[in-house]
Residue, then its C-alpha position, 0 to 999 in steps of 0.5 A: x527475471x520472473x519471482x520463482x521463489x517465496x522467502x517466507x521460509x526465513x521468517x522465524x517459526x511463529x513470526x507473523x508478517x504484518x500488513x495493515x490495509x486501508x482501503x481493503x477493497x481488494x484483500x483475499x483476491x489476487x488483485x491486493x498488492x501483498x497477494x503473493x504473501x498469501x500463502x505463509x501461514x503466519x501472514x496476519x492481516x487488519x483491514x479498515x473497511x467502513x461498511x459495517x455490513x461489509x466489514x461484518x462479511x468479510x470478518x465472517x469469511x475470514x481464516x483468522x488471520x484477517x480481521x477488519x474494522x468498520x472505521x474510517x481512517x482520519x485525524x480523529x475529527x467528523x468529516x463528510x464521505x462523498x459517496x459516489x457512483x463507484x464505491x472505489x472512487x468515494x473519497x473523504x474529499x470532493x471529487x474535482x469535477x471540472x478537472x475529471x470532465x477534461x478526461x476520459x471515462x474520469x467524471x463517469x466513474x466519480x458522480x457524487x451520489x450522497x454525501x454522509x457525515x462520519x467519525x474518523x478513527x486515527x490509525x495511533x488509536x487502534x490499539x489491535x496495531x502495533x508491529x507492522x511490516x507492510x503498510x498498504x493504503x489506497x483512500x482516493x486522496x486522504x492519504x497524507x492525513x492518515x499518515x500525519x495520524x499514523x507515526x506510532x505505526x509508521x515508526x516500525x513500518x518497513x514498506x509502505x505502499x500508497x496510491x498518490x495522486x499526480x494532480x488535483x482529482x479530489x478538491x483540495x488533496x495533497x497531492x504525491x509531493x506532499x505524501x513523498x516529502x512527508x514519508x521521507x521525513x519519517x525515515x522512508x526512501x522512495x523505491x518504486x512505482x508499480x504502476x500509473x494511473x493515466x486517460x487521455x483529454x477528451x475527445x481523444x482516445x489511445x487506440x480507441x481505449x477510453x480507459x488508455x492515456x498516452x503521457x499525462x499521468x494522473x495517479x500511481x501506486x508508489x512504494x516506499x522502503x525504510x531508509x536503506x541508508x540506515x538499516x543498522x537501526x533495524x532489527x533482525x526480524x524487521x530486516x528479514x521480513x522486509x526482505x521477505x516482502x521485496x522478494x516475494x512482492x515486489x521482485x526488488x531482488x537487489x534491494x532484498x539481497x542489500x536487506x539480508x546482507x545487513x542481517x548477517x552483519x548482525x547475525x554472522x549468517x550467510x542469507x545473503x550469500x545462500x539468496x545469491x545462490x537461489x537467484x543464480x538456480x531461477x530460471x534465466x538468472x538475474 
């Protein structure tokens, strides 16, 4: 069924749900992850973008509940950008260029135009960062190295969000294995995957789309929850707002509605069984 409500009105008054962007390319348009989040009023947003003109901007055009930092996300050390044609597509690896040349409309888009020595900051020491719900990452390919440097953070996290990459696009990457089994030994459970990334081997093309692949997958966007094996370790508001993200986000709504189950049981409410009742009014039922 399609999403037709918000949770948000769960969410205690002066409770912010929290989303830490990096990679914030897409924040304040409708093509960011947590979108639908963005009419709650108590919505707070921090953002890693690099480009301190560019971060200037977007601090500048913020309502106050957005705010961005200039930085690189990494383990602390001074490492080279490689700076290419796209600038969605620069990376703190090398892109893999034998490999992006086997595929349409890959290497096009990732020809490596400068490369820049710069600091990396590791998220734990970003003192702004304490209490985050969602956790949305998108760094063509440093992903496992910003979470290695991230636990503080990740320990009160309750959904993550991160792109991984099903082969060796940047040289030397880890690769969705390596972030799955990391985020599981932090408490995570995989539970979804948004979309896929795909192209086809050169020469073909699906139906003439160079930017269509048939089966070989390449990348993906792929969501993390906290371990819903264990929600008793959460609190209220943490369950709550997780709930929130599931529903509004995600439409994970049998998820959500094992989340706010597990509130009650602390509270003695009946939000799960009131979230019943909403699901059955939406249009078309579940």
């Amino acid at each position: 069924m399609a999403n037709e409500f918000s949770l948000t009105d769960l969410v205690p008054d002066g409770e912010p749900i929290t989303v830490l962007d990096v990679g914030a390319m897409a924040v304040g348009s409708s093509k960011a992850a947590y979108a639908p989040l963005y009419d709650f009023e108590n919505l707070k947003v921090i953002g890693f973008e690099p480009d301190e003109t560019e971060c200037a901007k977007l601090n500048e055009n913020s309502d106050g509940r957005f705010r961005f930092y200039p930085y690189f996300a990494g383990d602390g050390a001074k490492v080279t950008y490689f700076e290419t044609n796209m600038t969605m597509t620069g990376s703190l690896y090398e892109p893999n260029t034998a490999l992006l040349e086997k595929f349409q409309n890959l290497a096009e888009l990732t020809t490596v135009v400068g490369t820049h020595p710069v600091d990396t900051v590791r998220i734990d020491d970003v003192e702004d960062l304490d209490d985050v719900d969602l956790f949305k990452i998108d760094v063509q390919g440093a992903e496992l190295k910003i979470f290695e440097n991230a636990m503080r953070v990740l320990s009160k996290t309750t959904v993550v969000h991160t792109e991984v990459e099903f082969v060796e696009m940047y040289k030397g990457q880890p690769l969705f294995a390596d972030v799955d089994g990391f985020l599981r030994s932090q408490g995570f459970q995989f539970h979804t995957i948004p979309n896929y990334g795909s192209r086809c081997f050169k020469p073909l093309t699906a139906g003439g789309n160079i930017n269509k692949g048939l089966n070989q997958r390449l990348w993906a966007d792929v969501v993390y929850v906290r371990d819903f094996m264990a929600l008793d370790a959460l609190s209220t508001e943490k369950l709550i707002k997780m709930a929130v993200i599931l529903n509004d986000v995600y439409q994970s709504f049998d998820l959500c509605y094992v989340i706010l189950e597990a509130a009650d049981k602390k509270t003695g409410g009946a939000s799960a069984k009131d979230y019943l009742g909403r699901l059955a009014a939406a249009a078309g039922g579940i």
